[in-house]
N, C-alpha and C positions, 0 to 999 in steps of 0.2 A: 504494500500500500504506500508506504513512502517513498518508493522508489516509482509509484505511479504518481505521486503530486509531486514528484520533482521534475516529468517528463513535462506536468500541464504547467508545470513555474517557466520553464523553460523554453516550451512553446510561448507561453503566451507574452514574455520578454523578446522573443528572437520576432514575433510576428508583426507587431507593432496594436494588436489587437488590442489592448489597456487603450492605444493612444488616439484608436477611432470610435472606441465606446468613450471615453470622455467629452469625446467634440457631439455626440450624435446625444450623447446626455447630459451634455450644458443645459444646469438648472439654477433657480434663485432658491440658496439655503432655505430654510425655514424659518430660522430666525430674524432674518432679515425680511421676509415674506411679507407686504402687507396685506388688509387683508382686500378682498374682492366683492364684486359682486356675486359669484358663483364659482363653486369648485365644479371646473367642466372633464368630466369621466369619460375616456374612451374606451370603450368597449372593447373586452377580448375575453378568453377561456383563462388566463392567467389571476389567477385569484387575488395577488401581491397587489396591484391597481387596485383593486376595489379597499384592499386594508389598510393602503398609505392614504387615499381621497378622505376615509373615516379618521385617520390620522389626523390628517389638517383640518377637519373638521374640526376635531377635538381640541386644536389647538388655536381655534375662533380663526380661522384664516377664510369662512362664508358663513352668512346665515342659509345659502341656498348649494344646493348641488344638482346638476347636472350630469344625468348618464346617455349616453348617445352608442348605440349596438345593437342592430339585430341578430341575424345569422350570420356567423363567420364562415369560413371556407375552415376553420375547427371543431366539433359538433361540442357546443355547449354542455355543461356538465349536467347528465339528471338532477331534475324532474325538469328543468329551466326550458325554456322555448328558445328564448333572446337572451343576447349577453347581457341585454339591461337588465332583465329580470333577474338574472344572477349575482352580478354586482349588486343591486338595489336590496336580496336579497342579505349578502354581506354588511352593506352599511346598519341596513337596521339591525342586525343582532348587536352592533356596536355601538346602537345607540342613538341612530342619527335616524328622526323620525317623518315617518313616511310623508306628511304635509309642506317638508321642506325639501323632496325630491321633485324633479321634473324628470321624466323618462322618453327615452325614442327609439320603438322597437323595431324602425324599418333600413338603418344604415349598416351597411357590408365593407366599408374599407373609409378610409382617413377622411375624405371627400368629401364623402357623404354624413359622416361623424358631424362635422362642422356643419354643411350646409342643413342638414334635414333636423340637428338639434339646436339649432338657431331658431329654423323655422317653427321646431314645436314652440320653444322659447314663448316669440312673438305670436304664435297663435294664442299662448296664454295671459299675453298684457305683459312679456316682462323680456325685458330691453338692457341686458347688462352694459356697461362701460368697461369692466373690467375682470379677467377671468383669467384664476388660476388652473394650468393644464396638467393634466395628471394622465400619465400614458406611461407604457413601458419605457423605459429608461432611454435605448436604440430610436423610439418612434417620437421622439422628443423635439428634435428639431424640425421635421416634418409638419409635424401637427403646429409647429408656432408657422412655419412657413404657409401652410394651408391657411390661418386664424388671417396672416401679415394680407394674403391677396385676394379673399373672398370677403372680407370682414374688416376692412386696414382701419373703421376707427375706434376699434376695440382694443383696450391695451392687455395683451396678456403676459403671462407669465408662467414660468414653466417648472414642475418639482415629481419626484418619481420616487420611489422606495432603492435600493440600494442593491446592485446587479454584479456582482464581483465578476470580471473578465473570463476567469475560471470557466465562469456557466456557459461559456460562447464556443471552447475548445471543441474542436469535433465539426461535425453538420453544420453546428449555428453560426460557424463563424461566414460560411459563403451569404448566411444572411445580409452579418452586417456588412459584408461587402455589399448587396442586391442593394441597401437601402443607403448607404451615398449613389449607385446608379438609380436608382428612383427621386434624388434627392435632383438631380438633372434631367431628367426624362421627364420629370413634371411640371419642373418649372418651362422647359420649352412645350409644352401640353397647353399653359398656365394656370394650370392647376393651384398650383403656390408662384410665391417670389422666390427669385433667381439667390440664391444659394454659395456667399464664399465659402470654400471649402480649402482651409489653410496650407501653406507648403508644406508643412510636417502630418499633416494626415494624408494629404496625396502621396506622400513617399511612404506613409506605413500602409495605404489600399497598396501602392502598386510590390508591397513585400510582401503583403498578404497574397496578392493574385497570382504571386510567382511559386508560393508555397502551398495554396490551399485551390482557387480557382481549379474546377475542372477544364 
């Protein structure tokens, strides 16, 4: 066993992977967080989202929250329909009670997260200025980039629960490769805004694609 977490120290030092999950999850501390109009939740089968969102609740960072997920291209954990319902199900065990949820059970990817729980939003009288975003750690900057060019007079801000490099070793790292190339394929889409992507993570993508890229 220890000779197997010195192979993933190793790798994950040699690849540069630590240095593309920090840039893709630039977040604002907690502390420094103020707070919002609305904790805005993206939907996934990942449980971690829906227990950090109840986190910042906890820590007055909204009076209101926000889940946006229908069906993912993941099958949602039993009994649940929609990610919202699953997340939504999480927050209230922890507390955070149902009349300060707003829910959107019909968005399948980042896009539609934004546009379609916006839109419930405003179907229900309520018009935030300011929104804390709460997604996995990797879909972090995405999601402000989607908020930046469908929404640009909203200010948001972005915080995620705590994803140690480690977890990406294997399979997941071609992810967080796919997701700086989606982070450009969509803003020329325009889908979001156009996207600096620093000299020092471009040279750890293109050591990741030399080492792991199929």
């Amino acid at each position: 066993m220890e000779r197997e977490n010195e192979k993933v120290v190793k790798i994950v030092e040699e690849s540069g992977l630590d240095t593309i999950l920090e840039y893709l999850g630039e977040e604002t501390p907690i502390d420094v967080l103020q707070k919002t109009d609305a904790i805005f939740v993206f939907g996934h089968f990942q449980p971690g989202v829906a227990y950090h969102a109840a986190h910042l609740w906890k820590e007055k960072k909204s009076d209101r929250m926000v889940i946006a997920g229908g069906k993912g291209i993941y099958p949602t954990p039993s009994p649940f329909s929609t990610q919202a319902d699953f997340y939504a199900s999480i927050v209230k065990e922890k507390g955070i009670p149902e009349d300060a949820l707003i829910l959107e059970h019909e968005s399948s990817n980042v896009l539609e997260n934004v546009v379609f729980g916006m839109r419930t939003c405003h179907a229900l009288g309520f018009f935030p200025k300011t929104l804390a975003l709460c997604a996995l750690p990797p879909l972090l900057k995405r999601c402000e980039a989607t908020f930046l060019k469908q929404f640009p007079d909203i200010i948001v801000y972005k915080s995620a629960f705590s994803m140690p490099p480690e977890w990406f070793v294997d399979g997941r790292m071609v992810r967080l490769l796919g997701e700086l190339d989606r982070l450009r394929e969509y803003a020329k889409k325009g889908d979001i805004v156009e996207v600096e992507i620093p000299k020092r993570v471009l040279s750890a993508e293109k050591k990741m694609k030399k080492m792991f890229a199929p």
